[in-house]
Every structure is written in structure tokens, then in C-alpha cells.
C-alpha positions in Angstrom: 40.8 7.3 -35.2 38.6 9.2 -33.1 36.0 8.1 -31.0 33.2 9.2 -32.9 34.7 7.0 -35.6 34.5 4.0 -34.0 31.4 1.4 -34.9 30.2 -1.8 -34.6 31.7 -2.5 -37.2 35.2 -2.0 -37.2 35.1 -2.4 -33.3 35.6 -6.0 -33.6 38.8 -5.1 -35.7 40.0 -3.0 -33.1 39.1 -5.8 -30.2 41.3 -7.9 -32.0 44.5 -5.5 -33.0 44.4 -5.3 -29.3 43.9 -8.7 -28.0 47.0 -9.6 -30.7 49.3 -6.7 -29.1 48.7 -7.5 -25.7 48.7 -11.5 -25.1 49.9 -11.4 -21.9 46.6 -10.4 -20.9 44.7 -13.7 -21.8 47.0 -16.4 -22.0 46.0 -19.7 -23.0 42.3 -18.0 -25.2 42.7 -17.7 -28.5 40.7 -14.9 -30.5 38.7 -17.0 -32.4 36.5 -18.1 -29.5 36.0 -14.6 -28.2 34.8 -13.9 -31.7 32.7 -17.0 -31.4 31.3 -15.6 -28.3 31.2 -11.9 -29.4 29.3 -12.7 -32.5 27.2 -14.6 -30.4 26.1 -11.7 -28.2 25.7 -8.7 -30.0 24.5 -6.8 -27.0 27.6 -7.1 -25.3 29.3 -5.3 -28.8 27.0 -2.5 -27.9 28.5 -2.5 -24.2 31.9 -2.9 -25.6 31.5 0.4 -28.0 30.2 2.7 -25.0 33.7 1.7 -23.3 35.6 1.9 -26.4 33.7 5.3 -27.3 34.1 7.1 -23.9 38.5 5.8 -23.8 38.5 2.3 -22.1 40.0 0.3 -24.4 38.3 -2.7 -23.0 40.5 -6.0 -23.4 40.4 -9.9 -22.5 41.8 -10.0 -18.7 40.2 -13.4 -18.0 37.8 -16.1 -18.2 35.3 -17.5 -15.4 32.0 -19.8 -15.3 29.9 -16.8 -16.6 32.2 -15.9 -19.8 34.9 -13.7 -21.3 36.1 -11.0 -18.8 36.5 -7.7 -20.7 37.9 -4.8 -18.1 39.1 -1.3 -19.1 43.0 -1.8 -19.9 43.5 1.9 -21.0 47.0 3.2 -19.5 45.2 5.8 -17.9 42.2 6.0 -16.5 39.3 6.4 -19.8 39.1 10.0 -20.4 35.4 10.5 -21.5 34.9 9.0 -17.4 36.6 12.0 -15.6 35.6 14.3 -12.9 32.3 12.2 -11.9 32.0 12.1 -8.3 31.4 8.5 -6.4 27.8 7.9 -7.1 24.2 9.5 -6.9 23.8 10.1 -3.2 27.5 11.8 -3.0 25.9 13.9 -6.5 22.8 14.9 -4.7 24.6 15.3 -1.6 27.0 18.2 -3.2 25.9 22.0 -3.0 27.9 23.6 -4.9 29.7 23.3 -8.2 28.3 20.1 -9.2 30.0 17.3 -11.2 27.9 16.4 -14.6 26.9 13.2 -13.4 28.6 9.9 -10.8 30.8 7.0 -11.8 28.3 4.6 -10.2 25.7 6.1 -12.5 27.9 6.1 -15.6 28.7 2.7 -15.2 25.6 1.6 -14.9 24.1 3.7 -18.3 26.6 1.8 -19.8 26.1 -1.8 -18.8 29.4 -2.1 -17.0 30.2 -2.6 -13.5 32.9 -0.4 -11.9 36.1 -2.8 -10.6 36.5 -3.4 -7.4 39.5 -3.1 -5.3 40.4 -6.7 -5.8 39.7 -6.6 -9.6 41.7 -3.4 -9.6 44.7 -4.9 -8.2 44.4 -7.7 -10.8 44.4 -5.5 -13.4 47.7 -3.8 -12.4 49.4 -7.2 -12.5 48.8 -7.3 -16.4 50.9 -3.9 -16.7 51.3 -0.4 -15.6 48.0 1.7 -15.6 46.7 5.2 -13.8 50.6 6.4 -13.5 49.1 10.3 -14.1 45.4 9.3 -13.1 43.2 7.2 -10.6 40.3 5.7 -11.1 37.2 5.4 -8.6 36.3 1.4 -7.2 33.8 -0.6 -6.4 33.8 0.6 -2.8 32.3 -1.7 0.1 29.1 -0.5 1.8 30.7 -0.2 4.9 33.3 2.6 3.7 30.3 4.1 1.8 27.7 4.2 4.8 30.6 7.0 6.3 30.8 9.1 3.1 33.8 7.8 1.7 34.5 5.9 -1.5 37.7 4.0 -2.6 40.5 5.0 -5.7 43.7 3.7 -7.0 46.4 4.2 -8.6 50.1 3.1 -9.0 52.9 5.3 -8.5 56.4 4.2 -7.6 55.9 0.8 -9.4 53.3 -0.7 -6.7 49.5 -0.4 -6.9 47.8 1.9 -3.7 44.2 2.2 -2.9 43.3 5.2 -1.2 40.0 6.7 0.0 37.9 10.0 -0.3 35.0 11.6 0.4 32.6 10.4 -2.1 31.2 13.6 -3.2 34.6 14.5 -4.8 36.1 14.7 -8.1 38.9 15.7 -10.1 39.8 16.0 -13.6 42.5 13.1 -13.1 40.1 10.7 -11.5 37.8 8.2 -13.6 36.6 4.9 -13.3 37.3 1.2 -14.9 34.6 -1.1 -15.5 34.5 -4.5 -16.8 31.8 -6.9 -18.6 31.3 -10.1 -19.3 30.7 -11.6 -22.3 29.1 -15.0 -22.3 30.9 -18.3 -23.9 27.2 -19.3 -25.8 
């Protein structure tokens, strides 16, 4: 199926296929109250499709006070994300050969918020992702202030977090976000 395929309304078909596949993910939830919840929120189906639609394959990861916690689980880091630098100020801040837009600013057109290093590192103990690619974090304002930004990956079976300059980009580098949908 491509991505153009995908709608709202086989997207909940596709949420589950997945949540099904991949139970180690969300032990102890059963799909039937993400459904709930899902059906419940309809906005959050929208934010759901823009991850879906640009390669996220957003899953079930966990549950907190707020909701359901839906993060990119894609093996590699969501295609239609790549070669963004870090966010608008690293954008405006380039002179040449500009990238089409920022992850920050992606993210938040879509209604997601980009993992941080801690949610990152999470993520990777639910399986192996980003073995070709990396994908921009969350990165902490004081890291930011100096014109860097934060990315991981895992190579060599453990997860790294490495830094950057914020203005660059790469055709290997995206970002993961997550979202949260709310129990009721």
C-alpha cells in the first residue's frame, strides 16, 4: 500500500495489524481500549495519518496519566522526515543550499513532538531501529544555545546519542515523534 493510499479509514486497520504483530510493545493494553480511546478522539486519527503518511508507523509504546503513547516504531527513521535540519533558527541560520524545511517545524505542522533522548533510548529497548539511519532529538536548550542539536542511532547492538551542528542535514537523518492519545 502506498502512502497516498492510506485513510482514515483503513488507518485504524493498519493501527491494529500492527499493535497485533508487535505486542511486546504494549504489554498488559488490549486493542480494544485504544480503539475505545481512538474512536473517542478523532483528532488524534488525523495526527496519527500525517505520521503514518510521511513513514512512521506510529505504535502503542506506553501508557501514562495523560493517555495512550503512540511514538514512531518504523525500523528506520520515517522516510518522508529526511534531510530537515534541527529547527527554524539552524534553517534561517544556513546560507547556502538550504534544506526544504526543520524537524522541529515538521513536527510541530504535524501535531507531534520530536522524542527526546530519554524517550529515544526507550524506544530502542522495544527492538532494533535507525541501524542505516538516525533520527534528530528533542535536544536540551543548553546544547541548543551553542548551535548544536542531538541524534541517535544504534549500531553495534547498543543505542548512541551523538551531537551536530544544528544547521545540518543528511539524507539518512530524520526525526521520531510521538502523540498522545487521551483515555476519554
Amino acid at each position: 500500500m502506498t502512502q497516498e493510499e492510506i485513510h482514515l479509514e483503513n488507518l485504524m486497520e493498519r493501527l491494529k495489524e500492527r499493535f497485533l504483530e508487535h505486542t511486546n510493545r504494549h504489554e498488559n493494553m488490549s486493542w480494544e481500549k485504544v480503539e475505545a480511546a481512538l474512536n473517542k478522539h478523532p483528532e488524534s486519527l488525523e495526527t496519527l495519518l500525517m505520521m503514518e503518511r510521511t513513514g512512521g508507523e506510529p505504535d502503542v509504546v506506553a501508557m501514562d496519566d495523560q493517555g495512550y503513547l503512540f511514538y514512531d516504531c518504523s525500523i528506520e527513521s520515517p522516510k518522508g522526515r529526511r534531510s530537515y535540519c534541527y529547527d527554524e533558527a539552524a534553517l534561517v541560520a544556513r546560507k547556502k543550499h538550504k534544506p526544504e524545511d526543520s524537524a522541529m517545524n515538521c513536527a510541530k505542522n504535524m501535531g507531534i513532538v520530536m522524542l527526546s533522548e530519554e524517550e529515544y533510548a526507550y524506544l530502542q529497548t522495544l527492538g532494533s531501529f535507525d541501524l542505516k539511519t538516525s533520527s534528530w532529538l528533542r535536544t536540551p536548550n543548553e546544547v541548543r544555545e551553542l548551535g548544536g542539536a542531538l541524534f541517535g542511532d544504534k549500531r553495534y547492538n547498543r543505542t548512541f546519542t551523538y551531537h551536530n551542528g544544528a544547521d545540518s542535514y543528511y539524507a539518512a537523518r530524520g526525526f521520531r515523534g510521538k502523540t498522545t492519545v487521551p483515555y476519554s
